[in-house]
N, C-alpha and C positions, 0 to 999 in steps of 0.2 A: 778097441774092438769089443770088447767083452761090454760096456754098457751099450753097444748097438743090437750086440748078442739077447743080454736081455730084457731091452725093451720088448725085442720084435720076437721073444717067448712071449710074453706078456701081451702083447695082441694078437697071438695065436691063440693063447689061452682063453681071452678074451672074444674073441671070434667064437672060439666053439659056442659059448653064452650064448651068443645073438645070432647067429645063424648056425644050426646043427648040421652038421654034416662035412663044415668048415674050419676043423679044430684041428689039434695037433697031426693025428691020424693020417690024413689027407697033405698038410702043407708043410711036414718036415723035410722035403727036400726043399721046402725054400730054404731052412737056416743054411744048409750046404751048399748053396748058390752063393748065399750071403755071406759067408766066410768068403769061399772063395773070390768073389769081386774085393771085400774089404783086403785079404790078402793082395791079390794084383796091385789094390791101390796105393798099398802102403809100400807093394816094391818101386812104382813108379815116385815115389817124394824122393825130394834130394835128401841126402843125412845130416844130420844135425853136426852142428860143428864143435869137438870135443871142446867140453869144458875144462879152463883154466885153472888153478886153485885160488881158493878162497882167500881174499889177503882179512 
């Protein structure tokens, strides 16, 4: 979750650059959107199936 975290800082930030008024300021409740679906999705995967020791 955290590199999806901060790409899509980084096109906020980048936004503000190229169009003013569309920077952080304005679109921080995207990232809290964006956790929250990345959350839901990661409760919807099946779990990983514990691993065995290493021979």
């Amino acid at each position: 979750m955290f590199p999806v975290l901060l790409i899509l800082l980084g096109v906020m930030f980048l936004l503000d650059q190229f169009a003013p008024g569309w920077g952080i300021g304005k679109t921080w409740p995207v990232l809290l959107v964006v956790i929250g679906v990345l959350k839901l999705l990661d409760t919807t995967r099946p779990p990983r199936p514990p691993e065995g020791p290493r021979i």
